[in-house]
N, C-alpha and C positions, 0 to 999 in steps of 0.2 A: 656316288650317285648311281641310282639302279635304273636302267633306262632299259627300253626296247627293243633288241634287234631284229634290224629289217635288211635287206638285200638293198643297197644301196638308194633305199628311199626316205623322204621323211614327209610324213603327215601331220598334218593340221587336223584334227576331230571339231569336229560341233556341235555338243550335245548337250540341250536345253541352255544355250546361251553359254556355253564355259566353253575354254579351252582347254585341248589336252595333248601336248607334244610331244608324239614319238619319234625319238630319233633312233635312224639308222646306223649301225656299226661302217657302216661306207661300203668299204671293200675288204672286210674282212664275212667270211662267210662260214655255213656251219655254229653259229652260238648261238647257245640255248638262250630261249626266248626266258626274260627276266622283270619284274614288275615293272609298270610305267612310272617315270615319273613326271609329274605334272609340272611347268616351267612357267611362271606368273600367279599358281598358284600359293601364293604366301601364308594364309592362316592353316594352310594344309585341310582345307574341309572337303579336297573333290571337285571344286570351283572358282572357276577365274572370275572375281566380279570387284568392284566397287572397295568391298572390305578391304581385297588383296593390295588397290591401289594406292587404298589410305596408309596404310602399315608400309606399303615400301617407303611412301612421301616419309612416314614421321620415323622411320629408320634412317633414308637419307639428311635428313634436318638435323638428326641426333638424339631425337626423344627419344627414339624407340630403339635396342637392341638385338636384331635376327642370331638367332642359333641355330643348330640342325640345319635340318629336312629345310624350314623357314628360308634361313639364309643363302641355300644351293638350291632353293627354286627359285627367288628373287633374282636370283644372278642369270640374266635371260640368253646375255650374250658372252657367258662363260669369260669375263674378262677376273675374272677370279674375286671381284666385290659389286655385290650391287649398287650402280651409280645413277646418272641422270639417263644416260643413255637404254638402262632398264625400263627408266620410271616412263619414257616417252615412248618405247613400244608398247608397254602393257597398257598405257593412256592411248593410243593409238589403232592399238584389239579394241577395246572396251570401248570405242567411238564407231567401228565401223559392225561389229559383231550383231546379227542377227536382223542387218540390213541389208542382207544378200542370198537369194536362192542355193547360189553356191558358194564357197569359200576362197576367197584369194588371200594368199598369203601376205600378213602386213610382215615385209623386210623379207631380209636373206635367210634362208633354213639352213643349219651348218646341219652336216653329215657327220657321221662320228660321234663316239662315245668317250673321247678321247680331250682332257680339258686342256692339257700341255702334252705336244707330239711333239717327237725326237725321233731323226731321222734313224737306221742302225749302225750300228760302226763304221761300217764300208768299208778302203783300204787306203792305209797311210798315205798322203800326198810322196811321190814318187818324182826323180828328175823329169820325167819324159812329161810330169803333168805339171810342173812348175815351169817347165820352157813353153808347153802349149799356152797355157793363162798368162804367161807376160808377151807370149806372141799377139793373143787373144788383146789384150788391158794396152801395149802400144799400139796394138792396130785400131781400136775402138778411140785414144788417145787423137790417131794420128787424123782420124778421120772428123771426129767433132771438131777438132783444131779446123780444119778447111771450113766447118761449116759455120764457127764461132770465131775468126780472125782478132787478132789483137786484143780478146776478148776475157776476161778471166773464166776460168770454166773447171767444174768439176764434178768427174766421173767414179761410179762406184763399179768397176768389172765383173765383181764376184757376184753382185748384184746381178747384173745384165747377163751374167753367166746362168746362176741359177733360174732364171724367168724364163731365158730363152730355151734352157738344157729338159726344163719340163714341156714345155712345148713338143721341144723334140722326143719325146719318150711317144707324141700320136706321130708324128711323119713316116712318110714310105716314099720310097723313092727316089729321083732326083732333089729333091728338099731335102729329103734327109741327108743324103750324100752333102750336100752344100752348108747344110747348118753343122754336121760332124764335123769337115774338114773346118770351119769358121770359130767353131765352139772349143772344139779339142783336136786341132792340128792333125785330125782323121781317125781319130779315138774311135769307136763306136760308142754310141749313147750309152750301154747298158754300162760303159767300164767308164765311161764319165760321169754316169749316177754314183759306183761307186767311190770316186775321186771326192767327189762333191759331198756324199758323205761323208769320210772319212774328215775331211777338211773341216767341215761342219764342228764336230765333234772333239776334235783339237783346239778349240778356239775357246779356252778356259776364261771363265769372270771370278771375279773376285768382288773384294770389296774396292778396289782402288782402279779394275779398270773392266769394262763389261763388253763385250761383242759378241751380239746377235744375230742369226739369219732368223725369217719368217717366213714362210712360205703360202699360199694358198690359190685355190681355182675355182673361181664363178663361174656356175653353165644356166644359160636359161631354164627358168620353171615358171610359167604364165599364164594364166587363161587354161586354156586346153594345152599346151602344148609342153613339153618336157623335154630336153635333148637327151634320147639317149647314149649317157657316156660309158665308156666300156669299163670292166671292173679292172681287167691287166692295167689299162692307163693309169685310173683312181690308185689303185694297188701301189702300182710304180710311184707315185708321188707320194704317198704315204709311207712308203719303205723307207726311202732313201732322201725325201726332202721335207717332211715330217709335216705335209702340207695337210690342213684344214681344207672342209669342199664345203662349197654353200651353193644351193638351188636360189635363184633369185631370178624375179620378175623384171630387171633391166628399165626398170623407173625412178622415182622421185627416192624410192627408199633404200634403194640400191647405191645413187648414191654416197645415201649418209653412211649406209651400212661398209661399204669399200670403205671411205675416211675415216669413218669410227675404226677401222681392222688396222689400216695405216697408219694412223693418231696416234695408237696404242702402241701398236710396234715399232717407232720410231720415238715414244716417250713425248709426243709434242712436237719434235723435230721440226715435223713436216706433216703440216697439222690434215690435208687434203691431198689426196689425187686430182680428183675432178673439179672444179668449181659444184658451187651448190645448185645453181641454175644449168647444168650438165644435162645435155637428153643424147640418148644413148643411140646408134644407129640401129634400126630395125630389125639388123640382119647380124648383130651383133650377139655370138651363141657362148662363148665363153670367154672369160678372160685369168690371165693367170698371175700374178703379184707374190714379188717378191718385194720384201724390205730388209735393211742392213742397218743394224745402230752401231756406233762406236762411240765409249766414253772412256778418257784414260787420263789419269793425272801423272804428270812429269815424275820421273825417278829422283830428281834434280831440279827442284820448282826457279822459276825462276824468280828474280828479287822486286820487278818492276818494270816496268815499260817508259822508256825515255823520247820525246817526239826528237825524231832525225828527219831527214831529206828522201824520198823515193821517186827515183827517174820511173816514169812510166814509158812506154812503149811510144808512144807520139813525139818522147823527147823533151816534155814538160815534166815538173818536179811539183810534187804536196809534201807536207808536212804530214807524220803520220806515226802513231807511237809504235817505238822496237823493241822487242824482247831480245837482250845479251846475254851470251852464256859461254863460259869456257868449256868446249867438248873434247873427247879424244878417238873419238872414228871418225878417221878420215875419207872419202869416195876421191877418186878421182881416175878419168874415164878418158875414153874418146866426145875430146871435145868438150871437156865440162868437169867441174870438180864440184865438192859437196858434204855432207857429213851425215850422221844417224844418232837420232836425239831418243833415246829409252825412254819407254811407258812402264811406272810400276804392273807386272802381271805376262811379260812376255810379249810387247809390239814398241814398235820407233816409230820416230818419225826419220823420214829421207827427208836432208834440202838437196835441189840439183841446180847449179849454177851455169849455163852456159858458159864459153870464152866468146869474148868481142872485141880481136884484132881491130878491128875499125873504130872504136870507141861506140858504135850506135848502142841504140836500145831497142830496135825492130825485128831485133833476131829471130825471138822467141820460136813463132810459125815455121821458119824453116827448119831450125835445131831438131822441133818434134817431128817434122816428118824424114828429114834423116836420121831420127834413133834407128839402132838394129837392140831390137830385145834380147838376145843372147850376150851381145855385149853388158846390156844395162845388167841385166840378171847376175851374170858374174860379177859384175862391178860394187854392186852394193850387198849382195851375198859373200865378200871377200873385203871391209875395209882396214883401213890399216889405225894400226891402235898406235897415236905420235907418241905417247910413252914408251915405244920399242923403237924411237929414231938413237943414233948414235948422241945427236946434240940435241941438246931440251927444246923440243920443241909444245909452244903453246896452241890450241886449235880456237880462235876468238871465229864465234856466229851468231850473227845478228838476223832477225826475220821481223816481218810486221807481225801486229797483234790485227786476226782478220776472222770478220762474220762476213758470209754472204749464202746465198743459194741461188741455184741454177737449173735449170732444166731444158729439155732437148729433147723433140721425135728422130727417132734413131733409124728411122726406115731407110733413108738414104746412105746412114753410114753404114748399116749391114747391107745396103745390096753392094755398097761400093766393096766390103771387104770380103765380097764371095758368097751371098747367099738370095740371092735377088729374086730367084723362083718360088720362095715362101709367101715372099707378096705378090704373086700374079695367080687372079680369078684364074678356072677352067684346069688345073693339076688334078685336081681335087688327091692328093699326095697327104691329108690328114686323117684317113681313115684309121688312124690307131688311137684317136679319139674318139670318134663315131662313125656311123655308116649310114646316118640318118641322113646328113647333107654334104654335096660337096663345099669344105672350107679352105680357107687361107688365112695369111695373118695379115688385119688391117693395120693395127700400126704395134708400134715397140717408143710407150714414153717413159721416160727417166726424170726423176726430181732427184737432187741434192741439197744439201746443205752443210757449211763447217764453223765452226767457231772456236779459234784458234787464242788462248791465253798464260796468261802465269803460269797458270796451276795445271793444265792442260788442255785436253782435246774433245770436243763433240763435235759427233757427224753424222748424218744418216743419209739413207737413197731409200728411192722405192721405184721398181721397173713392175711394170704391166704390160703384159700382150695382150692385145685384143684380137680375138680370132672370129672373122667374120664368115657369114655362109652365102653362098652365089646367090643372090637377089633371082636370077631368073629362075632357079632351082627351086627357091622358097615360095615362089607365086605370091607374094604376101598382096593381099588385095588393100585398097587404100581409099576412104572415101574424107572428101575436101568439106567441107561446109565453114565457106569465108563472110563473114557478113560484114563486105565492104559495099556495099550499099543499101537503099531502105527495107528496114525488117521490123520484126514484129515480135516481143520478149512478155517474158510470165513469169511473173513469181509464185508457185503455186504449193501449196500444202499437202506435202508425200503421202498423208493418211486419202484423203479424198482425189486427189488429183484436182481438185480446183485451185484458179487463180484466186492470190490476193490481191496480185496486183497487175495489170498487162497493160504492158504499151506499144507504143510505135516511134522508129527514130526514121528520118527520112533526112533529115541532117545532122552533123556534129555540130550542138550548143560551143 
């Protein structure tokens, strides 16, 4: 696709009622300027109208066929096929176009020319940064456990790693000091971008088992106002976390447009971030999302699921169906024993069984927060294969068959685990994002979800920071108009400005 480059901008044109979308190379800079190409234009004639929406409807229906140029203009949100998601922004132009003086942007404007980003190599995961991320993944652990008690719950690290680790690529300062030492055990950011890559890019799929990161960063673009973000930031994120940018208005179609981004890259997982009826804080200037998928079928499928007995944590028992399997790595630790169940393609799964000298089942909360990660880390980095015991020994593990999803604001569990100055107003410590406003970060939310079977494993997360800017800095002015008492309404005809119809309410019928 032959597109525009522009210095980290992207325009809307308006000319005689069509659209015509140039996009920006983001942060890559110096590239020769290269034809437009027009994105909703489908018949390829130079204009976005009516015709173009018919042909995508009777292409998504099936009647109709896209090839070329046709097919990679259709495709609006570069999701690699034109779907419904296409046909309801181009319906959605074509509703509002040529009813406005100026132009506002319907939805998110991605940046880049780029339709699959991949971070670059970076540098091989290293001991010093496998002991930070399990120091990192138990302290995140240990801290939801407090805030979720008895509770089932689950966390994706790598996730909450890479969301938070771009964030940090804008901090100065004491933030920054707080979020290195928290992220990567006092790393500097720049040598835990390349961690992060490097790791990235290790993370082979196949046909039998697929793991994905995805990355990307929403900054306001609205009205008159545009955050200026810097290019070393955009840059930075673009290098090493192969993140996608999009200029969006922080409305209704903002939104859909984050879901749609999260929908996609989680396969369905985890169908929304935000609820649909979501309004965004005012003062809300970027935000940054990551998502994580994982699918993997068993090396070693299992044969069935048999309903057995499961103590819950209260000390009450359900019925509930188990997966049995004869394994041969064994874990066993301070305090806890365990095993490691293979994924075709290169990952396992860990079980970790507590010990419960007292017979209870209330353990669980205290076990996690006396783990020590360096133990854990060794411990399942190192198991023992019972086929090398002198006497035959058999390794029988049984587990439930389990869906759920989960989700948690992490604000509290990152100020607890050392970074608490990222959320307080008045640092203004993010100028390596912009210098337009002093910001902070409003919140840090995480979704999960797993579905644990026979055949094997699906899972996704998706972490977003939202970075807000000082309300009193932004002056944003605000006017009320409540009409909870008698008023006076019109229905009137846009060409003329007269009513069809006008009344008055002085009570609720």
């Amino acid at each position: 696709m032959k597109l525009s480059a522009l210095k980290r901008s992207l325009c809307l044109l308006i000319s005689t009622g069509c659209l015509a979308l140039t996009l920006g190379a983001g942060w890559y800079d110096d590239k020769p300027e290269e034809n437009v190409n027009i994105l909703g234009d489908v018949n390829c004639d130079g204009a976005v109208d009516s015709f173009d929406l018919l042909l995508l409807r009777q292409h998504i229906s099936g009647s109709t066929g896209l090839t070329g140029d046709s097919l990679l203009n259709a495709d609006i949100d570069y999701s690699g096929e034109p779907d419904e998601y296409d046909l309801k922004t181009l319906s959605d132009y074509l509703l509002s176009a040529g009813k406005m003086d100026t132009y506002t942007p319907v939805g998110s404007m991605r940046l880049g020319d780029s339709l699959i980003v991949k971070p670059e190599s970076g540098s091989v995961p290293d001991t010093d940064f496998r002991q930070s991320q399990m120091k990192f993944s138990i302290g995140l652990l240990k801290q939801t456990a407090v805030e979720t008690p008895q509770e089932n719950l689950l966390i994706s690290p790598v996730s909450v790693t890479s969301a938070l680790a771009m964030t940090a690529n804008g901090a100065t300062g004491e933030v920054l000091s707080e979020m290195e030492s928290v992220l990567g055990n006092g790393m500097p950011v720049s040598r835990l971008n390349e961690y992060i890559a490097g790791w990235e890019n290790i993370l082979e799929s196949d046909e039998y088992c697929t793991a994905e990161l995805a990355n990307s960063v929403w900054f306001r673009q609205s009205g008159g106002f545009t955050l200026n973000v810097k290019d070393d930031f955009l840059s930075a994120l673009g290098k090493y976390y192969g993140a996608e940018a999009f200029g969006t208005p922080y409305d209704s179609t903002t939104v859909s447009d984050i879901n749609h981004w999260v929908s996609k890259n989680t396969r369905g997982v985890i169908p929304e971030l935000y609820k649909p009826d979501h309004v965004f804080d005012p003062y809300l200037m970027m935000t940054l999302v990551n998502t994580t998928y994982f699918n993997g079928t068993w090396e070693e499928q299992y044969g069935g699921a048999w309903q057995r007995s499961f103590t819950q944590a209260d000390g009450s028992t359900v019925k509930t169906d188990m997966l049995s399997s004869d394994e041969y790595l064994y874990i066993e630790g301070d305090g806890y024993k365990g095993f490691r169940k293979g994924y075709n393609g290169g990952f396992s799964f860990v079980g970790i069984l507590p010990d419960s000298p007292d017979g209870s089942t209330s353990y669980l909360d205290d076990f996690i927060s006396g783990l020590d990660p360096d133990e854990l880390l060794a411990s399942i980095s190192s198991p023992t294969n019972v086929h090398s015991y002198e006497k035959p020994t058999e390794l029988v593990t049984s587990m439930p068959k389990l869906k759920f999803d989960y989700d948690i604001k992490l604000n509290n569990a990152l100020k607890a685990m050392g970074m608490p100055s990222a959320f307080e107003p008045g640092r203004n410590c993010f100028t390596g994002i912009s210098e337009d406003l002093p910001m902070y970060i409003d919140y840090v939310i995480h979704k999960t979800a797993i579905e644990i079977t026979e055949s094997g494993t699906t899972a996704a997360a998706v972490t977003a920071v939202g970075v807000n800017a000082e309300s009193a800095i932004l002056d944003l002015q605000r006017i009320y108009v409540t009409l909870d008492r008698p008023y006076i309404f019109m229905i009137v005809d846009d060409t003329t400005d007269l009513p069809l119809f006008i009344g008055a309410v002085n009570q609720i019928p």
